[in-house]
N, C-alpha and C positions, 0 to 999 in steps of 0.2 A: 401172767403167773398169778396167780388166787392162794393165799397165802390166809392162813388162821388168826384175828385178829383180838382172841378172848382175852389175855392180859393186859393188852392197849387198850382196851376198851375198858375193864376196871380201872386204869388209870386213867382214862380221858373220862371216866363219871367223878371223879373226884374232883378232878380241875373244871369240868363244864360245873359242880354242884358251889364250887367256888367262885368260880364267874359269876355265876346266877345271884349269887349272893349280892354281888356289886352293882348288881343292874338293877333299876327297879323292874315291878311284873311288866310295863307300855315297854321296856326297851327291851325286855328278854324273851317276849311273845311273836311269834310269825305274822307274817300277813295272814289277815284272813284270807280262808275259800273263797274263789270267786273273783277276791280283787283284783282288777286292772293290771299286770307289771307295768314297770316301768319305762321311760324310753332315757338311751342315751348317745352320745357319739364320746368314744375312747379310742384306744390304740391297742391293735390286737401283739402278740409276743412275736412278730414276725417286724412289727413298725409299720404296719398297714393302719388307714382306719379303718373300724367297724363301730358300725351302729347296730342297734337294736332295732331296725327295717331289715338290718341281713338275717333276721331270726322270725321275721314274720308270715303266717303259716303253718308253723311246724312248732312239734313239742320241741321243750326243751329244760333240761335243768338249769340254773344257776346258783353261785352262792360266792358269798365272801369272804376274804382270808386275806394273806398274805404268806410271802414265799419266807420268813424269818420264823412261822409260827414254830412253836414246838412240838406241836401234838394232832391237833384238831383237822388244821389243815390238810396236812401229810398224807391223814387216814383217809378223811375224805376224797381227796382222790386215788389215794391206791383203791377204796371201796368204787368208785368211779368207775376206773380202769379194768378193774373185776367186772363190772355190771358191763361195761359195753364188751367186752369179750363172753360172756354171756349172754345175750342178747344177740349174739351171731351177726345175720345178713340185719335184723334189725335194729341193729345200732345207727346202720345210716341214717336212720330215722332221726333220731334224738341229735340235738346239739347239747353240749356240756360246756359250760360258760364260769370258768374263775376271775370275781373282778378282785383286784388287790384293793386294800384298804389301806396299802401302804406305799402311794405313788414315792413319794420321796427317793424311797429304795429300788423300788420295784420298776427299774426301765425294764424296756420290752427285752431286752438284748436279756437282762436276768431271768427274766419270766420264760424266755427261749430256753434258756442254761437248766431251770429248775425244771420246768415242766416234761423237759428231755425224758423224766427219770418216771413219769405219766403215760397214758394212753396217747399218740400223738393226736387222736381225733379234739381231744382236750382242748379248750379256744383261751387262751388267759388274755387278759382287758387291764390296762391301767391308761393314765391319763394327768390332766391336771387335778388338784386338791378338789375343784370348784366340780371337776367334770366328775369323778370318783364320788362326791358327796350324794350331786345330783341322782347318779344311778343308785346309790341305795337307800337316798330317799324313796323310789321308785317301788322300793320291797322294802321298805319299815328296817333297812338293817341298821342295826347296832356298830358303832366302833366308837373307840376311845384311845389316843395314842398316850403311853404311861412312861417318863422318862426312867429311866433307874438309876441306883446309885453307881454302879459300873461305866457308867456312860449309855448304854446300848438305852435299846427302847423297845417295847411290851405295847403290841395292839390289841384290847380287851375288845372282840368283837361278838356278835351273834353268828349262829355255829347252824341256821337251817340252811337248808339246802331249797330250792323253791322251786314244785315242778309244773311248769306253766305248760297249757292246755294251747293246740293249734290257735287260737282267737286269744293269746294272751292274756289269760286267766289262770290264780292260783288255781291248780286241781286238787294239791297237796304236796307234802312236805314229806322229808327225807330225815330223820334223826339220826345223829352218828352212835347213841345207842341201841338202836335197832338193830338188829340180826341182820347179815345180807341178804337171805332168803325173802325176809321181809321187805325192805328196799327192794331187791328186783323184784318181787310183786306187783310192786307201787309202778315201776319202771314200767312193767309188760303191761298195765292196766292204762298208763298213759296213753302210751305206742297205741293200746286198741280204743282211746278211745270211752273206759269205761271208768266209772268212779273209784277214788284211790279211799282204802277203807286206812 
């Protein structure tokens, strides 16, 4: 179902223009074009391992979040879920890869429960604190866990989405304020293979 996301998106620029503020510009910038992803071994939402050799070969997106977020996350994959139902027969192509930033919470059994409401082709990754860090060192991602006064807890993370090339190279990047038109662009230009503008 593709669903019109223009007043979420005025509010996820407010809150991404707020994040940003808290970040310096080295923690709220992408990987560069080009560079290497990274490798890791985690636990996929079924309680299997997967590494990052199950992904070798083949494009694929990823990006980081967590299943508590409010806004950023959410979108990103309903935009996801859009894109691989658009992309038809070639979706089998592309892997879609959520790693949580928020092991603590996020056992697989949860990431099963949440991502249910996702494209199933969807792969969500958690792990240990050690193993989670490692993987986004791998892509320069951003997190910061913020207790609050409520009790609950606030993971201040970075919001790109990373679209690595068959040879495990950024090719380019996915912003949740961009148009989906544009995103699946970036998406079909992977798939073929040709430069993401």
């Amino acid at each position: 179902m593709v669903i019109s996301l223009r007043r979420l998106h005025i509010a996820l620029a407010i809150v991404a223009a707020l994040a940003a503020g808290a970040l310096s510009a080295s923690q709220s910038r992408a990987q560069k074009i080009g560079s290497q992803g990274g490798s890791f071994e985690l636990t996929d939402q079924n309680g299997r391992p997967f590494s990052s050799l199950a992904l070798a070969g083949r494009p694929y997106a990823i990006f980081f979040g967590y299943t508590h977020c409010p806004d950023i996350c959410p979108t990103t994959l309903l935009e996801m879920s859009n894109h691989l139902a658009a992309l038809g027969a070639d979706a089998g192509k592309l892997a879609v890869v959520f790693v949580t930033v928020d092991p603590e919470r996020d056992t697989p059994e949860l990431l099963h429960s949440y991502l249910a409401s996702f494209d199933a082709r969807i792969i969500g990754l958690t792990g240990s604190e050690a193993g989670i860090a490692e993987a986004a060192k791998g892509w320069d991602a951003f997190y910061n866990r913020i207790p609050e006064s409520d009790g609950s807890v606030t993971v201040v993370h970075s919001a790109h989405v990373y679209l690595m090339d068959a040879e495990n190279r950024v090719a380019g990047t996915l912003n949740f304020q961009e148009a989906e038109d544009v995103q699946l662009a970036k998406l079909q230009a992977l798939l073929a293979g040709k430069p993401i503008n």
